[in-house]
N, C-alpha and C positions, 0 to 999 in steps of 0.2 A: 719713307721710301725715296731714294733719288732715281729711279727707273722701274718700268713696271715689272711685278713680281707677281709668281704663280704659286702659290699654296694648291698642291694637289699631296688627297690622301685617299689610299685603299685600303679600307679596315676591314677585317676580313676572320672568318671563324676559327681561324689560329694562329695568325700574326696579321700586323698592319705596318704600310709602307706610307713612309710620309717623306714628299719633297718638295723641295725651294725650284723654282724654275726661272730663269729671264725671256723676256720677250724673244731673244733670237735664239731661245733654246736649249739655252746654256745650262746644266744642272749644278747648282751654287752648294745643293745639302742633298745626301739621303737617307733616311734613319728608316728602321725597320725597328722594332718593338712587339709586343704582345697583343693575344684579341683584340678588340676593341668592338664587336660587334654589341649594341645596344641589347639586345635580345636575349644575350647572356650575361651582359654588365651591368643592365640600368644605364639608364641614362647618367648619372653621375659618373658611375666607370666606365662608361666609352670614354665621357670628356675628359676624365683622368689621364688616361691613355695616351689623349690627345694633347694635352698639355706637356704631357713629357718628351713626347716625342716631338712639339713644336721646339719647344727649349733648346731638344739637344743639337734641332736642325739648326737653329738659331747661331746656338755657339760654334757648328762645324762652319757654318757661313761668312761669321764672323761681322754679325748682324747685330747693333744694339735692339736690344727687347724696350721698345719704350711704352709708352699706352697710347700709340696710335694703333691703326692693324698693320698687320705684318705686311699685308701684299695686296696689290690690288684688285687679285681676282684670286677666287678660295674654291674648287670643285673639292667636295666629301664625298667618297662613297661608301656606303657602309652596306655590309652584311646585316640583315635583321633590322633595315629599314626597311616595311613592307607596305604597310598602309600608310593613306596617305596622312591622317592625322600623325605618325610615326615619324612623316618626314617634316610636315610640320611645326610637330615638337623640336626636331633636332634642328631644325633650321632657326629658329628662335633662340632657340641655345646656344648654337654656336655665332651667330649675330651678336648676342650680348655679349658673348668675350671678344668682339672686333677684332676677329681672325684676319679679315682683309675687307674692302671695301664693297665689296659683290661677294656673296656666298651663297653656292648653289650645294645641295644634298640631295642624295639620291641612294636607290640600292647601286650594289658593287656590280651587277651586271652590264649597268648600263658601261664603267671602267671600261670593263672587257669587251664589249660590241665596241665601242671606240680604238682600241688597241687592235681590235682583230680586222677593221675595216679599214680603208683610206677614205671614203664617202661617207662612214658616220653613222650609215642605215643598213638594216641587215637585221638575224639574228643573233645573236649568241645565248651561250649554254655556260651554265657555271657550273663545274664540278670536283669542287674539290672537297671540305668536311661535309659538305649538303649540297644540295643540286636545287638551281632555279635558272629560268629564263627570259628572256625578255626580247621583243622583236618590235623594230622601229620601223617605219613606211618612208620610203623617199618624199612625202608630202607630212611628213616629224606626225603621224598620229605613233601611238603606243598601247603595246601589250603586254602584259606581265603577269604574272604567278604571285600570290602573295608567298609560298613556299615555306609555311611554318612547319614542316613535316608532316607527320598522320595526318593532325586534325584538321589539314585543307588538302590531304588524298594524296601527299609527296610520296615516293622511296625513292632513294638515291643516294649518292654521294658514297664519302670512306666514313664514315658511320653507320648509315644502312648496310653497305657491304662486309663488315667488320660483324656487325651483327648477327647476320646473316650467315657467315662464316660461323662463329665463334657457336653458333646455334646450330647447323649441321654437322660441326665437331664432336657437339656434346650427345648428338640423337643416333651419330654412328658409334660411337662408346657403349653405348648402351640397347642399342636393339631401333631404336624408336625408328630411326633414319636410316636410308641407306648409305654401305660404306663408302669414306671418300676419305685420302690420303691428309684433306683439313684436318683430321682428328690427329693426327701426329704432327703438322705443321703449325696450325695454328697455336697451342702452347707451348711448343717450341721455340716460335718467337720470342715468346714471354720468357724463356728459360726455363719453364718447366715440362715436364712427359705427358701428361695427360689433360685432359678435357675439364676432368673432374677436382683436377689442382688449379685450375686456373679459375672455375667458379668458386671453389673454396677462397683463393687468394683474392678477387673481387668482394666476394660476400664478406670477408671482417674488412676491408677495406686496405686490405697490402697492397693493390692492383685498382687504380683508377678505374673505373666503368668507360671512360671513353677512350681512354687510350687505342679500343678496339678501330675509329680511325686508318691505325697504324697499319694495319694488317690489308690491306688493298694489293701491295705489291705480291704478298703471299698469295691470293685468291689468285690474282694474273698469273702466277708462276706456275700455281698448281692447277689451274684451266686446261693448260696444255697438256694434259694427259690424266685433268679426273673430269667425270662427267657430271658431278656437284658442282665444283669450283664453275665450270666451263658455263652450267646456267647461270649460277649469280650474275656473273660477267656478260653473258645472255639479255638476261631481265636488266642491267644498266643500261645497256644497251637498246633493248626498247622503249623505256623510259624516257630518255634522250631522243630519240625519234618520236617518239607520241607528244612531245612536248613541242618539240620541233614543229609537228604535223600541226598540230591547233594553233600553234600560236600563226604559224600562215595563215592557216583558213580565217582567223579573224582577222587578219589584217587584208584579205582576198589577196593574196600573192602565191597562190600556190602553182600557179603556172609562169610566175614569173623568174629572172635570173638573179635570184637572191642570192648573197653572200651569205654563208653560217660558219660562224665560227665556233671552236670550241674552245673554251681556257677551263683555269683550276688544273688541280692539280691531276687527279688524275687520267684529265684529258692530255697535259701537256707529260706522262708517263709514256704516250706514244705506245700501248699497249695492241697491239696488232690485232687481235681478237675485238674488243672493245671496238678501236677507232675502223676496224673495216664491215663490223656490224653496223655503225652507225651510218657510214656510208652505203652502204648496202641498202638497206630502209629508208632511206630518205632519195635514193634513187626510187623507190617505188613508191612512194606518196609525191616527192615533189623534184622530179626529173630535171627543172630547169637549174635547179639550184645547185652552190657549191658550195662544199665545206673542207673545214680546213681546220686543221690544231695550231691556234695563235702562237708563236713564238712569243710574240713582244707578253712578259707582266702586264696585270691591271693597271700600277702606278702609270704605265707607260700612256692608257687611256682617259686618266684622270686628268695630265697633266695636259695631252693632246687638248683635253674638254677646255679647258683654259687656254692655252692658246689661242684658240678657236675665238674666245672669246675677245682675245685681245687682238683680234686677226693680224694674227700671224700666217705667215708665208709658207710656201713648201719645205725652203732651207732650214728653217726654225724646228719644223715638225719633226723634218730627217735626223736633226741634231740630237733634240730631245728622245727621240728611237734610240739612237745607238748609244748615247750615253746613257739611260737609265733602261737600258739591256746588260750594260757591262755592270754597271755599279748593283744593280740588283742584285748577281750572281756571285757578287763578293760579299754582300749586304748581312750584319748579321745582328738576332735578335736582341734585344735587350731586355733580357730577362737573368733574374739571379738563379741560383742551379736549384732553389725548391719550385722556380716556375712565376714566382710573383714577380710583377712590373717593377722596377728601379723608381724611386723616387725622381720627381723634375717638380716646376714646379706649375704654380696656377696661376691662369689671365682672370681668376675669375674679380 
């Protein structure tokens, strides 16, 4: 390294953002690739991920890869890093391949409280394939969700809702459920007429099981005039404020003038039902607080977290804002068209 450098990454449950940063802000690389979340990959296939993706920021850089680390200061944040022997598994791992000289991992919420705040501290809410939280105290104690779904008491996210959907589809088809216009929208997405082609096309496996994800925008669409869709959208929406709600109360901030933010994806959907439910609710649990749909990516909070580290200054931070706002929104995955990662190669 001839000047300090920022390895910041947001690996996340359906792509991950990985970037080079300089001290005054400057964004040098930004690559964007596939999952990387541990939870779904092993630990092996996050760091695969990561490897490919450090590579190719390497060569946009125009960085030699030698067996120093990369950069002097490394923030990870991973989706399905939740306990803490999880983080320090990955933080040992990613150490051994001397990513940079400092390496800090964390879940990906923390990205987003960074990106959504200017002070650092606050809550945020992730929602985009899964839903978790995590709320900081201006004196750094911390709260969090482990958020492995069911089995620690989750629903949320465009999985849960996809589900959900795809599930009142199939129970108005049939008598079970009351009717609602999902039953013609939702395998229509898909390309197909019915409820009942779309479980056949999942059951031999023509139709990925998660894909259902996909299907979030649909539920919003068709919220606005069925009273199915209108609950699921409903029930997210309390979810998001119940989570909101506790994570204050353990931090005792429930009367104070906290920041919330919201990121993921289908918070940053700007879905008017959704995002004024949640403000709605959270005026009556906790009145003094504000919230808000983060503009800025995670990347954008990972990168912040290093800085930080390297204290840096206001201008630095501003910099690092609007350049990897612009570059995100052009950013694009790398993946081949069956879905699997490109090959790069290994620090290991």
């Amino acid at each position: 390294m001839t000047a300090p450098l920022v390895l910041a990454l947001d690996g996340g449950n359906s792509k991950t953002d990985l970037a080079l940063v300089r001290a005054d802000g400057e964004v040098v690389a930004l690559v964007r690739g596939p999952l990387s979340s541990p939870h779904h990959l092993g630990l092996d296939g996050s760091l695969g991920v990561i490897d490919d993706l450090l590579a190719r920021a390497l060569d946009e850089a125009g960085i030699v890869d030698g067996d120093g680390p990369v950069a002097q200061v490394g923030q990870l944040f991973l989706a399905g890093v939740d306990f803490p022997s999880e983080v320090d598994e990955m933080q040992r791992a990613v150490a051994a391949r001397r990513l940079a000289e400092t390496v800090t991992v964390g879940n990906d919420t923390l990205a987003v409280l960074r990106a959504g705040t200017e002070q650092g501290w606050g809550v945020a809410v992730v929602c985009g394939a899964g839903i978790n939280c995590v709320g900081v105290s201006p004196d750094r104690r911390r709260v969090g969700f482990p958020a492995l779904g069911w089995t620690t008491g989750d629903w949320g996210g465009g999985y849960d809702v996809g589900v959900e959907a795809t599930l009142a589809a199939a129970r108005s088809e049939d008598g079970r459920g009351p009717k609602t216009t999902l039953e013609r929208a939702v395998p229509q997405y898909f390309g197909l007429e019915t409820p009942m082609q779309l479980a056949e096309a999942v059951h031999r496996g023509e139709l990925h099981e998660r894909r259902v994800i996909e299907l979030s925008p649909v539920v919003f669409r068709e919220a606005g005039h069925d009273a199915v869709a209108a609950k699921i959208v409903d029930r997210l929406a309390e979810e998001v404020v119940t989570m909101i709600r506790v994570t204050l109360e353990r931090l005792e901030l429930t009367q104070e003038p906290v920041p919330v933010a919201l990121g993921g994806g289908l918070m940053q959907s700007g879905d008017p039902r959704l995002i004024g439910a949640i403000k709605a609710g959270l005026a009556h649990e906790a009145p003094a607080a504000t919230v808000h749909v983060t503009s800025s990516p995670p990347i954008v909070g990972a990168a912040l977290l290093g800085l930080d580290a390297l204290g840096a200054g206001a201008d630095a931070q501003a910099r690092v804002r609007t350049e990897l706002a612009h570059l995100s929104t052009n950013a694009e995955t790398s993946q081949s068209p069956d879905g699997r990662e490109r090959p790069g190669r290994s620090r290991r």
